[in-house]
Structure formats: structure tokens, C-alpha cells
Backbone as CSV, one residue per row, in Angstrom:
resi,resn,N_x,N_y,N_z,CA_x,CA_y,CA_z,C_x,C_y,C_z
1,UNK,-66.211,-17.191,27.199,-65.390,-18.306,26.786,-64.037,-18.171,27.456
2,UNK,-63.734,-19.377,28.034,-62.027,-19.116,28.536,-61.585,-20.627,27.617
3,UNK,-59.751,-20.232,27.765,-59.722,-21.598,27.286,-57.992,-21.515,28.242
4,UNK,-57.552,-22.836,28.070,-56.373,-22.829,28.848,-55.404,-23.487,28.119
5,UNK,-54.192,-23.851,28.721,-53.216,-23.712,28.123,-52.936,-25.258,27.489
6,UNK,-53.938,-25.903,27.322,-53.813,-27.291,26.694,-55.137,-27.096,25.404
7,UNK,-55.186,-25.694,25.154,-56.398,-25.163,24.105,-57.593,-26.009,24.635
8,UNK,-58.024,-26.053,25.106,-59.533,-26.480,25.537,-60.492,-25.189,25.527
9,UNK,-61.650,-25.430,25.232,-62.562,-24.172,24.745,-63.257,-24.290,25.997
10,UNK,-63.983,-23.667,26.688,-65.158,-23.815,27.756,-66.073,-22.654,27.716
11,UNK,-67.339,-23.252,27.326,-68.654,-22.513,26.437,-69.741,-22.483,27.719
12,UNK,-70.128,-21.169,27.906,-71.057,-21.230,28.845,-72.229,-21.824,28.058
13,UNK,-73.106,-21.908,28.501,-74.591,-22.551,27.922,-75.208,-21.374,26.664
14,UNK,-75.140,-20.232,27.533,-75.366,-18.587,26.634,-74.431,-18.495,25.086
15,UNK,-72.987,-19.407,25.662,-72.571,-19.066,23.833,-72.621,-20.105,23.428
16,UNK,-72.625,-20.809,24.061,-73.062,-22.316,23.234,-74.253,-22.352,22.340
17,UNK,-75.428,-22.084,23.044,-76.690,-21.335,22.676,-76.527,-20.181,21.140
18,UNK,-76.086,-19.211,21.401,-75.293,-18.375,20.715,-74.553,-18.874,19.080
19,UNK,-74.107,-19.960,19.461,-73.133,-19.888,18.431,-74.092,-20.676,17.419
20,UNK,-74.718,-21.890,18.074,-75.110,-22.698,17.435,-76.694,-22.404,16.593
21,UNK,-77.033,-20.909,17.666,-78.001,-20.468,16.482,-77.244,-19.220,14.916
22,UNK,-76.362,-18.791,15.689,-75.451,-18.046,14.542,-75.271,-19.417,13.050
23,UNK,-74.800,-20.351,13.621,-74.949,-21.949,12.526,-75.928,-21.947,11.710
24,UNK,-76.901,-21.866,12.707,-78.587,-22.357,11.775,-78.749,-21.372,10.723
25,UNK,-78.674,-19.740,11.210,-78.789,-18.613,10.246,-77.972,-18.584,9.464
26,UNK,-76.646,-18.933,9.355,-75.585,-18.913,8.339,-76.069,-20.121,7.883
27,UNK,-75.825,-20.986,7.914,-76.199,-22.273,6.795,-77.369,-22.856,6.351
28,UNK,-78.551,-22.141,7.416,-79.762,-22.951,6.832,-80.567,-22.029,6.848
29,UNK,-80.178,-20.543,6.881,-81.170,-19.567,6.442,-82.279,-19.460,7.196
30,UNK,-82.618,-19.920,8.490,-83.363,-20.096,9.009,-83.604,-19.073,10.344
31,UNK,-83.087,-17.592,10.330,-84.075,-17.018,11.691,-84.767,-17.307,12.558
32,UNK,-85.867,-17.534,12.060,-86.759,-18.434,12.852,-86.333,-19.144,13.611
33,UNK,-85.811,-20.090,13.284,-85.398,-21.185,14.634,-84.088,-20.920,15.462
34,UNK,-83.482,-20.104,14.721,-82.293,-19.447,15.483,-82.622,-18.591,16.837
35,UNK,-83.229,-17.572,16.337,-83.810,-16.414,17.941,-84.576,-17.474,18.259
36,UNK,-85.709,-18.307,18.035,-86.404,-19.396,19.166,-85.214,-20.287,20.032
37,UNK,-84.132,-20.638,19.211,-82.951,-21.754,20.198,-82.765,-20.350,21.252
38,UNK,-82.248,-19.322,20.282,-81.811,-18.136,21.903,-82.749,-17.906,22.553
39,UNK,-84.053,-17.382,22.886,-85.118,-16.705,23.403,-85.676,-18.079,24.273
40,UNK,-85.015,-19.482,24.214,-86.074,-20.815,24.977,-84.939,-21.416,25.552
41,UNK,-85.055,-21.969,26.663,-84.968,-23.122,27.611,-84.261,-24.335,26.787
42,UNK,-83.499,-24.878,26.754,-82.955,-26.453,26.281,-82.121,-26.926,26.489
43,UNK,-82.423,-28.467,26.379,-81.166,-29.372,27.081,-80.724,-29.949,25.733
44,UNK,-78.941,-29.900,26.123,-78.003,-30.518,24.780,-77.393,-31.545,25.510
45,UNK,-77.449,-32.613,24.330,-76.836,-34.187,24.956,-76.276,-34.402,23.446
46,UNK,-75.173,-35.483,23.652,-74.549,-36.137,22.686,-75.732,-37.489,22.583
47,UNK,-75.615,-37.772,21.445,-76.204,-39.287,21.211,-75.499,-40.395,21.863
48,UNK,-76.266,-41.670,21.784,-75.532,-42.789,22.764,-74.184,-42.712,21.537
49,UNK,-74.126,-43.187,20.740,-73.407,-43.433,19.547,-72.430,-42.302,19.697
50,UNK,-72.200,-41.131,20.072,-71.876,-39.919,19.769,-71.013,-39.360,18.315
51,UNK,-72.016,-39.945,17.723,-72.277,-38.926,16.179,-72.698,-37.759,16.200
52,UNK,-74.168,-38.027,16.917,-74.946,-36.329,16.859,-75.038,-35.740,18.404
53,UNK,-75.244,-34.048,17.894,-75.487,-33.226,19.289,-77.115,-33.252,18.857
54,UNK,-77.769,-33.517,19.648,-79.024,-33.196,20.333,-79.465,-32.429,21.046
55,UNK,-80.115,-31.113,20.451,-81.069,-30.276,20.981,-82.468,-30.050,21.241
56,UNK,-82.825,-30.045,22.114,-84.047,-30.202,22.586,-84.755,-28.559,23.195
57,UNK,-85.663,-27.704,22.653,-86.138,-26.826,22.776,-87.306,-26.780,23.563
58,UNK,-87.451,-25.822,24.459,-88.647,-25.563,24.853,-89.431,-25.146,24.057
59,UNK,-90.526,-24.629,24.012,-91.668,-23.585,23.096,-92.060,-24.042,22.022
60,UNK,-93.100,-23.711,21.320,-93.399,-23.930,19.680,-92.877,-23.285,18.757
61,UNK,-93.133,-23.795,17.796,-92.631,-23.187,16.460,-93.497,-23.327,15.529
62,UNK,-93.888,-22.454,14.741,-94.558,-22.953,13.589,-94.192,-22.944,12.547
63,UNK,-94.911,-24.085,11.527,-93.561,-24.278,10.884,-94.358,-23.425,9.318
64,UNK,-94.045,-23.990,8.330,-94.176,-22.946,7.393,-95.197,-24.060,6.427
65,UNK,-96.546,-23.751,6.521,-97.151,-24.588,5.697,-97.849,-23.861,4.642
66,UNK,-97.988,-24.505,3.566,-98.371,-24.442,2.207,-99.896,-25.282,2.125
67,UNK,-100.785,-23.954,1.994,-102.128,-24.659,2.225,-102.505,-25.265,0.293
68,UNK,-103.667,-26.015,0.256,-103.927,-26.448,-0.599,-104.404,-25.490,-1.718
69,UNK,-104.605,-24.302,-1.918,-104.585,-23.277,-2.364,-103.692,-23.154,-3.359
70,UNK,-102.443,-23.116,-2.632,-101.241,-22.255,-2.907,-100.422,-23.584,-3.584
71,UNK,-100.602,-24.970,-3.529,-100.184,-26.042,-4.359,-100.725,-25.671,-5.775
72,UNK,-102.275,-25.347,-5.490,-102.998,-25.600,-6.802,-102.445,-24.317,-7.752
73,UNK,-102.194,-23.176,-7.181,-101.429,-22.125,-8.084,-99.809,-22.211,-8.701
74,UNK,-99.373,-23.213,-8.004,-98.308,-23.482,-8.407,-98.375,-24.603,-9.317
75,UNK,-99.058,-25.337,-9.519,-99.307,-26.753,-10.382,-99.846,-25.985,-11.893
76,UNK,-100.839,-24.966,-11.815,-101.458,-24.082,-12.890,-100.334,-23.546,-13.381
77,UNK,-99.243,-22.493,-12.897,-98.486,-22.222,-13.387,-97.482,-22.366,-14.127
78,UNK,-97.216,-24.381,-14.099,-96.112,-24.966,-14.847,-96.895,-25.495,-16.050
């Protein structure tokens, strides 16, 4: 990171990458998708609107499913 004398930040791709999975693990508890944003390939764009940052990942993920099993033990239990 450098920044200059009108405070401007300038983020290589690596801490950009970096920071914004440090985000995911601090606020959304999520590991998982944190080391996948670091460990993959992706392109970041602002929206046309520029409200949102848009990340786009290479690789899969899987996500965390709850087979029909594991509903029915939880429905018994209440």
C-alpha cells in the first residue's frame, strides 16, 4: 500500500484481495469464502449505479447443505 500526500490509498490487487477477505471472516464468519477469494483468480468492478463492489471468483464452492434427514431431526426435536 502507498498513499500520497493528498491521502489517497493505492491497493495492489493482493491487499485488496486481502483485506476484503479479512471483511468476510470478521463480519460474516465465513472462512470458507474468505481463503477461496485469496487462493482464486477475480475480477472487481463497481456497479453501473455505483452502489455496489462486485466480485467475481474463479473456482467452486460448496455451499453448506442440509439434507432432508437432518430437517426431519430438527422438526422432531421442537
Amino acid at each position: 500500500m502507498r498513499t500520497t500526500s493528498l491521502k489517497t490509498i493505492y491497493l495492489t490487487e493482493k491487499e485488496l484481495k486481502q483485506a476484503l477477505a479479512n471483511w468476510i471472516e470478521l463480519e460474516h464468519k465465513d472462512t470458507e469464502l474468505a481463503v477461496h477469494l485469496e487462493e482464486n483468480a477475480c475480477e472487481m468492478a463497481w456497479s453501473q449505479d455505483g452502489k455496489e463492489f462486485i466480485i467475481g471468483m474463479d473456482g467452486e464452492i460448496m455451499d453448506n447443505i442440509v439434507s432432508n434427514r437432518d430437517v426431519e431431526v430438527i422438526s422432531e426435536s421442537r
